[in-house]
C-alpha positions in Angstrom: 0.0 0.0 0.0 1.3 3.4 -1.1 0.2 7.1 0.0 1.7 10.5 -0.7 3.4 12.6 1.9 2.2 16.2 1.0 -0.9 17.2 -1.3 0.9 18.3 -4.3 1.6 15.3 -7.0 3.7 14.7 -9.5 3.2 14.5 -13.4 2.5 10.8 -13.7 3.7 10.9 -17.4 7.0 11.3 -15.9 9.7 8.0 -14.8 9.1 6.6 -11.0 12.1 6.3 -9.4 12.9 4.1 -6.1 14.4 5.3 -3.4 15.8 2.9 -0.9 17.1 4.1 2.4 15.2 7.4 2.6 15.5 7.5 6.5 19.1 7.3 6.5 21.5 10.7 6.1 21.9 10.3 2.1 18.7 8.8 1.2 16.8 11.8 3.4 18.9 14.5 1.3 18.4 13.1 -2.1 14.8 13.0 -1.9 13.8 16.4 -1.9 16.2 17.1 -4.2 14.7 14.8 -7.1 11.1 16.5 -5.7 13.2 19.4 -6.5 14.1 18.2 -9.9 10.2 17.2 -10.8 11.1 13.4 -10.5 8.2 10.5 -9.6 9.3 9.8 -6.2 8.6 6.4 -4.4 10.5 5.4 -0.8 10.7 1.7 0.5 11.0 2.3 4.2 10.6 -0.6 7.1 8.7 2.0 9.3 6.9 5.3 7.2 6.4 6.9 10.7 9.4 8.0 10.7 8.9 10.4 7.8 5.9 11.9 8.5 8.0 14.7 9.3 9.2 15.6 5.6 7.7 17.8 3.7 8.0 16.0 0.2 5.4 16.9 -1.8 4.2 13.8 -4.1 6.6 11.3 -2.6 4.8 8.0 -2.0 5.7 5.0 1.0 5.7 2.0 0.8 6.4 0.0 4.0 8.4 -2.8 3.1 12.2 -4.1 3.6 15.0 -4.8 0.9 15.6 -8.5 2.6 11.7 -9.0 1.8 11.1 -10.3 -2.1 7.3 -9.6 -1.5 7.7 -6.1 0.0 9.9 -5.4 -2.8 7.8 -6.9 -5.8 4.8 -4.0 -4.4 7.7 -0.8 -4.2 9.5 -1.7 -7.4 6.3 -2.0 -9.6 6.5 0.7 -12.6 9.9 1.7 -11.2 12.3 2.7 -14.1 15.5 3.0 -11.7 15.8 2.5 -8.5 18.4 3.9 -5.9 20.1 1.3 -3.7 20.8 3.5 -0.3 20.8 0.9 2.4 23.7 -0.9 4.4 23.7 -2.9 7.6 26.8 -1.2 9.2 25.0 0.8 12.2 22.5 -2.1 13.0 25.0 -3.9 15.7 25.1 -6.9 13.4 28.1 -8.9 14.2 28.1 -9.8 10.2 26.9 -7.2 8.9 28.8 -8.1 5.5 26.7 -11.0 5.2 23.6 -9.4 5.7 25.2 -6.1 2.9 25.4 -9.0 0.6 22.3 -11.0 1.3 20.1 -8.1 0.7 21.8 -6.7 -2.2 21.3 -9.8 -4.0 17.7 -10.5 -3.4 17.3 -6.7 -4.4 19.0 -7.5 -7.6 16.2 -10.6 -8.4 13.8 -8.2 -7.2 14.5 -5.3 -10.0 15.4 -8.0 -12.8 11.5 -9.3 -12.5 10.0 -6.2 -11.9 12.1 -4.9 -15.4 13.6 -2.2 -13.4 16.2 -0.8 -16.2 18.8 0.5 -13.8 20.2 0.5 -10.3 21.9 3.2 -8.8 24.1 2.8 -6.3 26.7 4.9 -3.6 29.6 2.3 -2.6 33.3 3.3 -1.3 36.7 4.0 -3.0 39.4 1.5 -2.3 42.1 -0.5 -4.4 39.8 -3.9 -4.6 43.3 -5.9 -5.2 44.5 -4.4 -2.1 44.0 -4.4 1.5 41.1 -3.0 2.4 38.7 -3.0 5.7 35.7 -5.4 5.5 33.4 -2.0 5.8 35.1 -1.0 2.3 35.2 -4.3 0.7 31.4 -5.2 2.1 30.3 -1.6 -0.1 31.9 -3.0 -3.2 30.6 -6.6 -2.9 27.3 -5.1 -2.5 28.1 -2.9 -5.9 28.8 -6.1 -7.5 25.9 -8.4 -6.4 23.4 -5.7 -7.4 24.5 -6.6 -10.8 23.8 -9.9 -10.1 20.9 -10.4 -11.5 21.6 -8.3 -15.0 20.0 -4.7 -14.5 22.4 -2.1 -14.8 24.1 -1.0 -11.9 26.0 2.8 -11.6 28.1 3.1 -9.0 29.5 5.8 -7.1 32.6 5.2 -5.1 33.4 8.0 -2.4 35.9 8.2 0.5 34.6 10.5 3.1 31.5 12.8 3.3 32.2 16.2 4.4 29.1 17.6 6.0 27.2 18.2 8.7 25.8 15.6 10.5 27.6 13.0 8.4 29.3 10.0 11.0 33.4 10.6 9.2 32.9 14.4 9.5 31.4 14.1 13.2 34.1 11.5 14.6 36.6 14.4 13.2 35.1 17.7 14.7 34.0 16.4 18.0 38.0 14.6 18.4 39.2 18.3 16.5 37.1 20.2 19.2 37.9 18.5 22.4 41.5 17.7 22.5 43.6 20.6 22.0 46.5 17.9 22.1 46.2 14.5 20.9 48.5 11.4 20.6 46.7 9.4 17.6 47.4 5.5 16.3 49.0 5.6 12.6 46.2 6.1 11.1 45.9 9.5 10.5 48.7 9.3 7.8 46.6 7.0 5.6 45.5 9.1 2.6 42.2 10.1 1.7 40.2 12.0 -0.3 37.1 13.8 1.3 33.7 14.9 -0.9 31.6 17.4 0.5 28.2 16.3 0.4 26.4 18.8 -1.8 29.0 17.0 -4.6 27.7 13.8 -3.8 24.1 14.5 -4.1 25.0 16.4 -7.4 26.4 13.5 -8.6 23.4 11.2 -7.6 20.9 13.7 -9.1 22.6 14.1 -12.5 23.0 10.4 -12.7 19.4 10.6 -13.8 19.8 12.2 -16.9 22.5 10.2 -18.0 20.2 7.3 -18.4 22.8 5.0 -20.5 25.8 5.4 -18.2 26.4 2.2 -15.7 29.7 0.8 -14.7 31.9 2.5 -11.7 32.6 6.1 -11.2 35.4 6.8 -8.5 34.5 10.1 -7.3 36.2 12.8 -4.6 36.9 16.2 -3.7 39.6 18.7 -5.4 41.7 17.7 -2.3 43.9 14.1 -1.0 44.6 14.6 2.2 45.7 12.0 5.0 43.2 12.2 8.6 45.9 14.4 10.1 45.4 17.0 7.6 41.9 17.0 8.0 41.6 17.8 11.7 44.0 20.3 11.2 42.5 22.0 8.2 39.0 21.9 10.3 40.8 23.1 12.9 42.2 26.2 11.0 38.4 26.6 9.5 37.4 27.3 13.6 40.1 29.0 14.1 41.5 26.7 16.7 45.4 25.6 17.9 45.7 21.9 17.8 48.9 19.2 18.2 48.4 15.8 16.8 51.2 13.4 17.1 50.7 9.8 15.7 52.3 7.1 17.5 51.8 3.2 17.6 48.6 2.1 19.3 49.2 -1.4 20.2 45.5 -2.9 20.5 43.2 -0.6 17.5 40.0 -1.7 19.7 41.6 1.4 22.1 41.2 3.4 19.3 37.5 2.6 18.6 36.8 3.0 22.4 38.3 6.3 22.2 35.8 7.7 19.3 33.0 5.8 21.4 33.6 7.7 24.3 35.3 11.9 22.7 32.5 11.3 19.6 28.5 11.1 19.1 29.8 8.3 16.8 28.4 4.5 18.6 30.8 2.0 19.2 29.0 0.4 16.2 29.7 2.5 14.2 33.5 3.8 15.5 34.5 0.0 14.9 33.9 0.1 11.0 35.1 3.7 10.4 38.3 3.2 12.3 39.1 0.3 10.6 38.5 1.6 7.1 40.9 4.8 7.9 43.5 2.1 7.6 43.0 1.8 3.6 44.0 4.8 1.5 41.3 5.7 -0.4 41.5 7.8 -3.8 40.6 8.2 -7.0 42.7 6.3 -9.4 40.2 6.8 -12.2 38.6 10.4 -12.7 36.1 9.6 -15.5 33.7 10.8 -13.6 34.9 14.4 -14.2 34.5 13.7 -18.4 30.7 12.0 -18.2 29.3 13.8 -15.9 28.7 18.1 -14.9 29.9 18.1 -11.0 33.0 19.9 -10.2 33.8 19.0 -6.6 34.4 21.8 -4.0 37.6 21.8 -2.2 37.8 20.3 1.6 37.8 23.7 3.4 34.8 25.0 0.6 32.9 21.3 2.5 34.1 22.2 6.0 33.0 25.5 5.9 29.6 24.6 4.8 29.2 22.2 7.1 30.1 24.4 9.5 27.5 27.4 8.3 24.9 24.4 8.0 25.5 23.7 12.2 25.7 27.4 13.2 22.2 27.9 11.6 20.5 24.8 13.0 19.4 23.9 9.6 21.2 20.3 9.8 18.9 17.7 7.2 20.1 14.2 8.2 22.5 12.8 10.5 24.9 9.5 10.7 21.8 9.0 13.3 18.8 9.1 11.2 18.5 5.8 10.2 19.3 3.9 13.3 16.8 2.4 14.9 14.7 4.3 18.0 15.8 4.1 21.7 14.4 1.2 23.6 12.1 0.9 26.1 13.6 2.1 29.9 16.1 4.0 30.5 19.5 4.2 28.0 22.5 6.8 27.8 24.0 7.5 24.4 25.1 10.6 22.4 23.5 12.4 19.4 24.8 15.2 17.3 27.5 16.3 19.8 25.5 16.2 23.2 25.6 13.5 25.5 22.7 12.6 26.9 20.9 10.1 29.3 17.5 9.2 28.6 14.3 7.7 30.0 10.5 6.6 29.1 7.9 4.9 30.2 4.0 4.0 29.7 1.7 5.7 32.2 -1.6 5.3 32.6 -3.0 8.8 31.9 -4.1 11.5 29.0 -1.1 13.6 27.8 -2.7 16.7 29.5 -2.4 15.2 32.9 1.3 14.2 32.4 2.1 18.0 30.4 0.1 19.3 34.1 2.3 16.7 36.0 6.1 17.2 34.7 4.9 21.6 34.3 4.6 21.7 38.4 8.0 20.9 39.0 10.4 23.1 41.0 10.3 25.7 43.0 8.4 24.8 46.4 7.0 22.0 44.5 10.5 20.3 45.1 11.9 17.9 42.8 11.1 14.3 43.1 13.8 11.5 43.7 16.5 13.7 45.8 15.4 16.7 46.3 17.9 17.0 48.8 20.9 16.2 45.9 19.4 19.4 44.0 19.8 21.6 47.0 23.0 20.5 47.3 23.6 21.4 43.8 22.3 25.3 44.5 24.1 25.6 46.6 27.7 24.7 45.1 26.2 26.9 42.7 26.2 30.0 44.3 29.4 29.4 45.8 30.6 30.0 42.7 28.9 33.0 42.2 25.9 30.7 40.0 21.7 31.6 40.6 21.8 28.8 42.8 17.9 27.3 43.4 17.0 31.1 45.1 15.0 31.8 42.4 12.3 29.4 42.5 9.5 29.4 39.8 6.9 32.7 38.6 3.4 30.6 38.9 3.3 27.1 40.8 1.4 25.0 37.9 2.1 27.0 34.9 4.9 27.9 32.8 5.6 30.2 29.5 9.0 30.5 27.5 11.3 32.2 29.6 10.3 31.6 33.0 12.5 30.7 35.9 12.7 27.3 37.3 15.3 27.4 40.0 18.4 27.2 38.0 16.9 26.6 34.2 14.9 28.7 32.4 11.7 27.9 30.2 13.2 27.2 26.8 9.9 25.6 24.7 6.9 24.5 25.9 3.9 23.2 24.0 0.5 23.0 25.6 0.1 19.1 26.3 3.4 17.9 24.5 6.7 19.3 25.1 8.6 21.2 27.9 12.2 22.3 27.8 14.4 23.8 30.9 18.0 25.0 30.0 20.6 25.3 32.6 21.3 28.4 34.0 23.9 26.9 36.8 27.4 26.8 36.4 29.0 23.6 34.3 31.7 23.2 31.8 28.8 22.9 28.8 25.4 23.8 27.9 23.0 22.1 29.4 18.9 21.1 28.9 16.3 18.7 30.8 13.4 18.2 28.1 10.2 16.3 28.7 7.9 15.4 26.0 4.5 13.3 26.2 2.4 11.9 23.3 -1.1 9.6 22.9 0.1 6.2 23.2 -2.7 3.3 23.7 -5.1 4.2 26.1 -2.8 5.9 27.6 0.5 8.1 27.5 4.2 7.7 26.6 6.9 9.7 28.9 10.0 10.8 27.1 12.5 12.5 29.8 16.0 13.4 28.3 18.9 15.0 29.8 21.3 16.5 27.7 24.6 18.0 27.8 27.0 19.7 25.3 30.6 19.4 27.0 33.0 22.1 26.2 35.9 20.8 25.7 37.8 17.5 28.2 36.6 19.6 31.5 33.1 19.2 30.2 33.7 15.7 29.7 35.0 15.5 33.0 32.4 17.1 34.2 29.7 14.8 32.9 30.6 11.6 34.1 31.8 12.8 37.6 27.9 13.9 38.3 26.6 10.8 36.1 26.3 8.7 39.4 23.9 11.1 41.0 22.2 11.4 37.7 21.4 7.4 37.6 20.0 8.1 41.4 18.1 10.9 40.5 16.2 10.8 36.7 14.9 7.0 37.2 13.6 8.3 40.1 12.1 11.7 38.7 10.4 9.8 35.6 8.8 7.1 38.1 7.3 9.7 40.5 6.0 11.7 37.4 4.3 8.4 36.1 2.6 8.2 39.8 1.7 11.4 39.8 0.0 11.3 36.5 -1.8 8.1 37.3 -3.2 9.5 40.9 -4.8 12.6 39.2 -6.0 10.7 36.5 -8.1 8.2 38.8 -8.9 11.4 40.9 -7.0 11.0 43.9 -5.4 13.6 43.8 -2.5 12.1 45.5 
């Protein structure tokens, strides 16, 4: 079953064109940009949910799964090409190259029957007759099973994606950021050669109206760099002073555990991309530059965009978009740069009693689960000349954007859905506590996050020396909230 997201449609004269991974960070950019373009959109996505967000006028969904040949036979019917977006890589698979190649080839059977003409496809540079990490050779297997099955394949081979929000340029900004000094493994001499991702899209977009062109395109940016010269020349774009000296890391898992725990980038994740920063990657062959209109940027013309896209909030897609939701309970984690520790729950009420509820707190209303360990905290506060908890809150139920709450202030609120304090106290970051609540069931669901934007190591430090108290105090908050809640609901009272 199909429907469009949007009311305005597209000229059905005009090719459909498949787009696989449309919740993930390429697949979520390219999108509008064919919409753009006046291109028959169709997305195959396991859960369309998670789009209704997008405004893409025309686009259609189809819930289904690229391992599933029936799901497939529904989204690929009347599809002229088809865009093959999808990898297993962030889905904590311990053989994730198995599973790349499984579902490549039953997505190559799949297009063959349904008389798809061509596959396009976005793999990774790397000498195939060389050594190469099994992230990299995993991408080109997957190119060449798609061709399995006889369509057409064009495939893009890229090194690292320079943009915001991307997981390579994220592992390097939040490492260039942190450590004014580091010591690195070896790795950051291995060459590379970065693409911005406006260059990328461009490529994927024109690819369109070159209808006859399949085979491999190796493409990159103006610039081959080695890692080192990355986080320095990002560096230079902030305006930062940085030493990086490379040495010999005996065991590389100390090197994936240490862009697990500087980075937003999962150990998952940090595994793969470390390992693949062993392989020089390059373009050997720069056909691309003769068939097709792109003229890649340079790396400082990608950084600084990247950098203008995250100073105006106006990021599309993240490494994170396509990884699947947070489960039930309580988990901690990172996401674009903050670190943050979050909890949920089912209760047992309307979303207006729980928005009432989690809207009463502070003040002389106390805060549940320690109230005692947030006194203390007002009053380190103030002995370094913070607000301290003095100021307690304007009204003792209601709140509006920029009302004092002890020490946060009213950031957002949304009648009967969302309420977000910022820290006002003293810390080595920026701080927020956000509570959200939406229909779920015959009931509620509680979202409470915590989150925290270190500044530099002493905001690190800072983070997990108060994480103890934090485990102490937010399961405690979320379950009192859910009690609460469930009291006034039943009319207690309590």
């Amino acid at each position: 079953m199909t429907h469009p997201i949007g009311a305005v449609f597209m000229d059905p004269g005009r090719p459909l064109i498949l787009v696989t991974g449309a919740t993930g960070y390429i697949g979520g950019r390219l999108v509008p940009r064919l919409v753009a373009a006046g291109h028959r959109v169709r997305c195959l996505v396991r859960n369309p949910d998670r789009l209704s967000g997008r405004r893409w006028p025309g686009v259609e969904l189809v819930k289904g799964d690229v391992s599933n040949a029936e799901s497939l036979a529904a989204a690929l019917e009347g599809v002229t090409q088809a865009y093959y977006l999808v990898h297993a890589m962030g889905e904590d698979s311990p053989d994730f190259r198995g599973r790349d190649l499984r579902q490549a080839l039953t997505f190559a059977d799949a297009c063959a029957q349904a008389g798809v003409r061509r596959i396009l496809y976005l793999g990774g540079l790397g000498d195939p007759t060389g050594h190469r990490s099994d992230h990299l050779a995993s991408r080109q297997e997957v190119g060449a099973a798609l061709g399995s099955a006889g369509v057409p394949v064009l495939e893009f081979r890229a090194a690292v994606i320079v943009g915001s929000g991307s997981a390579s340029f994220e592992m390097i900004r939040h490492l260039t950021e942190r450590l004014p000094f580091m010591i690195t493994p070896r790795w950051v001499n291995t060459r590379c050669q970065p693409i911005g991702v406006r260059d990328i899209l461009a490529y994927l977009v024109e690819a369109l109206t070159h209808p006859e062109v399949a085979g491999i395109f190796e493409v990159g940016g103006q610039d081959v760099l080695d890692y080192r010269s990355m986080m320095l020349g990002y560096a230079e774009a902030r305006g930062l002073r940085r030493i990086i000296i490379p040495m010999n890391v005996p065991l590389p898992i100390l090197s994936v555990l240490w862009v697990d725990l500087m980075t937003p980038i999962p150990l998952v994740l940090a595994g793969p991309l470390v390992e693949g920063m062993s392989t020089e990657v390059v373009v050997r062959d720069p056909r691309a530059l003769e068939v097709f209109a792109v003229r890649p940027m340079s790396y400082r013309e990608a950084v600084t965009l990247a950098l203008q896209r995250l100073d105006e909030d106006g990021v599309e897609t993240t490494w994170a978009s396509s990884l699947a939701g947070e489960p039930e309970g309580a988990s901690l984690g990172s996401h674009e740069g903050m670190l943050l520790e979050r909890h949920q729950c089912h209760v047992k009420a309307p979303p207006q009693e729980v928005f009432r509820v989690f809207c009463a707190l502070g003040g002389e209303n106390g805060w549940p689960a320690g109230n005692w360990l947030w006194q203390i905290r007002g009053m380190l506060d103030r002995l370094f000349n913070g607000v301290g908890m003095r100021r307690g809150r304007r009204h003792p139920r209601e709140l509006r954007v920029g009302d004092p709450v002890d020490f946060w202030r009213v950031e957002a609120v949304e009648e009967d859905r969302l309420l977000r304090l910022r820290a006002e106290m003293k810390t080595n970051g920026d701080a927020w506590l956000q509570f959200t609540v939406r229909p779920e069931g015959e009931g509620s669901r509680l979202e409470q996050i915590a989150f925290f934007e270190p500044h530099g190591l002493l905001g690190l430090i800072y983070w997990y020396s108060v994480l103890p108290f934090h485990l102490f105090v937010f399961p405690g908050m979320i379950r009192t909230l859910r009690r609460r809640a469930e009291a006034a609901a039943a009319g207690t009272g309590k």
